[in-house]
C-alpha positions in Angstrom: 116.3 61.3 -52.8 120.2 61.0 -52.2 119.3 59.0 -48.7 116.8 56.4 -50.4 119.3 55.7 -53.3 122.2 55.4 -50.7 119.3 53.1 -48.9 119.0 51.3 -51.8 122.4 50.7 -52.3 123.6 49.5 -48.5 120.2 47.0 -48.9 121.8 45.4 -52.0 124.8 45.2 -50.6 123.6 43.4 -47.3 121.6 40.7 -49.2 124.9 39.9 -51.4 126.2 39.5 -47.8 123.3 37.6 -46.4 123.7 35.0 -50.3 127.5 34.9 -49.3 127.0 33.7 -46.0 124.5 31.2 -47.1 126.6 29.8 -49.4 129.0 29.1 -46.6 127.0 27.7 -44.3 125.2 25.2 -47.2 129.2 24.2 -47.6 129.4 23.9 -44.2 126.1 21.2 -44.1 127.6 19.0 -47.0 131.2 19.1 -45.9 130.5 18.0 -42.3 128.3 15.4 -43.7 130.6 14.3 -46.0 133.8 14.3 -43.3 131.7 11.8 -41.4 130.3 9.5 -44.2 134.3 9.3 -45.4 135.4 9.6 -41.8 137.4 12.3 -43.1 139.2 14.0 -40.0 141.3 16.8 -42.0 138.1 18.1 -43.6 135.9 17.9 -40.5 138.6 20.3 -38.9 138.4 22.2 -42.1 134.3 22.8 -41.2 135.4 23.3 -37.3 138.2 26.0 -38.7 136.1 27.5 -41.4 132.9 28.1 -38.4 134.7 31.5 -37.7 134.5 32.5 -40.5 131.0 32.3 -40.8 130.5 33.8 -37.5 132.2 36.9 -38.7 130.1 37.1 -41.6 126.9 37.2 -39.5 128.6 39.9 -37.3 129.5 42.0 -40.1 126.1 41.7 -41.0 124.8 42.8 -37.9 126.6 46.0 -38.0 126.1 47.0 -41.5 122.2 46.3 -40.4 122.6 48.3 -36.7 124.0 51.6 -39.2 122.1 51.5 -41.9 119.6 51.5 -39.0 121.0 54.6 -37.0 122.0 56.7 -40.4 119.0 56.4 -42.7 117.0 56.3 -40.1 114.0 53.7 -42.7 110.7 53.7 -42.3 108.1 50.8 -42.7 108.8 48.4 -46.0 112.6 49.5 -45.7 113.0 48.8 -41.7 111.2 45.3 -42.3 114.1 44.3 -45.0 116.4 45.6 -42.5 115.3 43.5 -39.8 115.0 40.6 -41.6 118.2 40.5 -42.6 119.1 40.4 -39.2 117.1 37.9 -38.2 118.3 36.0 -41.8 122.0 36.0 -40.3 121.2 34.8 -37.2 119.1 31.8 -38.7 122.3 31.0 -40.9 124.9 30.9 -37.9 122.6 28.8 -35.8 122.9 26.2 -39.1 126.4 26.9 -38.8 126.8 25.8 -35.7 124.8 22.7 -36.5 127.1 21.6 -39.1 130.2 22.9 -36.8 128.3 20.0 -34.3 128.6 17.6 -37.2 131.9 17.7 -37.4 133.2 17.7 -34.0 130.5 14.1 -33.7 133.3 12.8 -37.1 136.4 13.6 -34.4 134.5 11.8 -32.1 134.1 8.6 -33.5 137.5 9.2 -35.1 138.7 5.4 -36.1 135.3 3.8 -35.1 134.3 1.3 -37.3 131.2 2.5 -39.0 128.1 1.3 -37.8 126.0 1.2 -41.1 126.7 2.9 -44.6 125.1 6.1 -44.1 122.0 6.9 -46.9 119.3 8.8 -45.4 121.5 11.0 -43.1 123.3 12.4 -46.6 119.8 12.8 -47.8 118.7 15.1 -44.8 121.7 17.2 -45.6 120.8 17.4 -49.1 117.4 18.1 -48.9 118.1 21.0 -46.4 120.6 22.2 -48.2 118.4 22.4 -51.3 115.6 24.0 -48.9 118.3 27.0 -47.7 119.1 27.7 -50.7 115.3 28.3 -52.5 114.4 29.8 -48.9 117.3 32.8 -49.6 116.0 32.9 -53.2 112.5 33.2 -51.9 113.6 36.4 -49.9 115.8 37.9 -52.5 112.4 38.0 -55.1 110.0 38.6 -51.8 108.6 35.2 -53.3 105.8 33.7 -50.7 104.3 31.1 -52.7 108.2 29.8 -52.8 108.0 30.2 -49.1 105.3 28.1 -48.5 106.6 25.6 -50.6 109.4 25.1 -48.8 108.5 24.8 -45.3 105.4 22.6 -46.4 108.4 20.5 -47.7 109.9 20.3 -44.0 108.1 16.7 -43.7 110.3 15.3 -45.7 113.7 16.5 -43.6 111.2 15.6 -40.1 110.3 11.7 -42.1 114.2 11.1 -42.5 114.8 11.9 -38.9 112.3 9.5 -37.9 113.2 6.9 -40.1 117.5 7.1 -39.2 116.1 7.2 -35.2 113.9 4.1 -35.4 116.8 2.2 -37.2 119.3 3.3 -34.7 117.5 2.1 -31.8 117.1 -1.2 -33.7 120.8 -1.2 -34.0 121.3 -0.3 -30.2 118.2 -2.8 -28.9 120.2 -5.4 -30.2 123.9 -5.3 -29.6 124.2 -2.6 -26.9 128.1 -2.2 -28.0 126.7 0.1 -30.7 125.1 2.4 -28.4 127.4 4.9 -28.2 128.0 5.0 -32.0 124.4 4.8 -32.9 123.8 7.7 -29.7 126.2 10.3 -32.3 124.7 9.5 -35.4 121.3 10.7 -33.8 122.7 13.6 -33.1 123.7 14.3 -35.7 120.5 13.8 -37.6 118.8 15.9 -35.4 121.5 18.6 -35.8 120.3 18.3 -39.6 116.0 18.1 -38.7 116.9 21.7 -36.7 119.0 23.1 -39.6 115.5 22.7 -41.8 113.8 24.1 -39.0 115.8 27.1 -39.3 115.0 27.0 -42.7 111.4 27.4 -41.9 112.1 30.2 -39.9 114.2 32.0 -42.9 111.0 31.4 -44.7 108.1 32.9 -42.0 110.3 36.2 -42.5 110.1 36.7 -46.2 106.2 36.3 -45.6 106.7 38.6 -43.5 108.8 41.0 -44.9 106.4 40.9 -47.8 102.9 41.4 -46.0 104.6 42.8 -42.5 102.5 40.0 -40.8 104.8 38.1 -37.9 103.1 34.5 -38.2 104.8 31.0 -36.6 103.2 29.2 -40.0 104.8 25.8 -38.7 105.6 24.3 -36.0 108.1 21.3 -35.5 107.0 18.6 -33.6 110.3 17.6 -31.7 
């Protein structure tokens, strides 16, 4: 009884982790985003700085995970939440290091002059933001339905993408002087379309931490 309430306890403690680290990896998102739509050098160094920090996190997730493993020693429903978390961790570093992407792309183009005003490349990171943070909601209640929801709602992240590419190589079909600038900005919106992949992923584990079936529900087409 003592080793399931101790359990118990090192679970809850992992998942205010796991919230924590999310909540600096969604900063991460909107501050690299926003360093390059102000082209804001001190505060994309601040996301480039600040990616260590989110590394650690997701390390000193890991271990907390790894013991809990090797000392309680869980079984079924318990292991799965375990693992999970893991997995959760991993997900949220890999967005990281999207955003961390984001940011070295705004010390890049340092001085440039901008090549449009940027609208639907602030809306990916919005939109996946807002996705990351009902997917880690989703797990924390063991919600599916809100699960679903959100990675049907992937589309919308994949439709932006499509939209800022197909304008870009408007941009660079016409004046091939902007091909270099308009070459970043696509990465950069693809760093965002594989952040809300991630997303998804987040979500296939709280289905499956809830019905312990391991499921690739979607698929992204790029």
């Amino acid at each position: 009884m003592e080793m399931r309430t101790t359990l118990r306890r090192k679970l809850r403690e992992i998942q205010d982790d796991i919230l924590f680290m999310g909540s600096m990896v969604e900063k991460a998102i909107l501050r690299s985003v926003d360093s390059l739509k102000k082209r804001d050098l001190v505060l994309a160094r601040t996301v480039i700085d600040d990616d260590a920090k989110i590394n650690e996190k997701r390390f000193d997730i890991e271990n907390k995970c790894i013991q809990l493993i090797a000392t309680q020693q869980p079984v079924a429903d318990y292991l799965r939440i375990i693992i999970t978390g893991l997995y959760i961790a991993t997900e949220l570093e890999r967005i990281g290091d999207y955003a961390l992407g984001i940011a070295r792309i705004t010390i890049m183009l340092g001085d440039e002059p901008p090549l449009k005003p940027l609208i639907d490349i602030p809306r990916m990171a919005e939109k996946t933001v807002d996705m990351l943070h009902r997917s880690l909601d989703a797990a924390v209640h063991r919600d599916v339905e809100a699960a679903k929801n959100i990675m049907a709602e992937d589309d919308e992240v994949d439709n932006l993408y499509d939209q800022v590419f197909r304008e870009l190589l408007t941009y660079m079909a016409e004046d091939p002087k902007t091909i270099n600038r308009a070459t970043r900005l696509i990465w950069v919106a693809h760093n965002l379309e594989r952040s809300a992949d991630r997303v998804t992923n987040i979500c296939e584990r709280v289905i499956y931490v809830v019905t312990g079936k391991m499921e690739e529900l979607q698929t992204s087409k790029y």
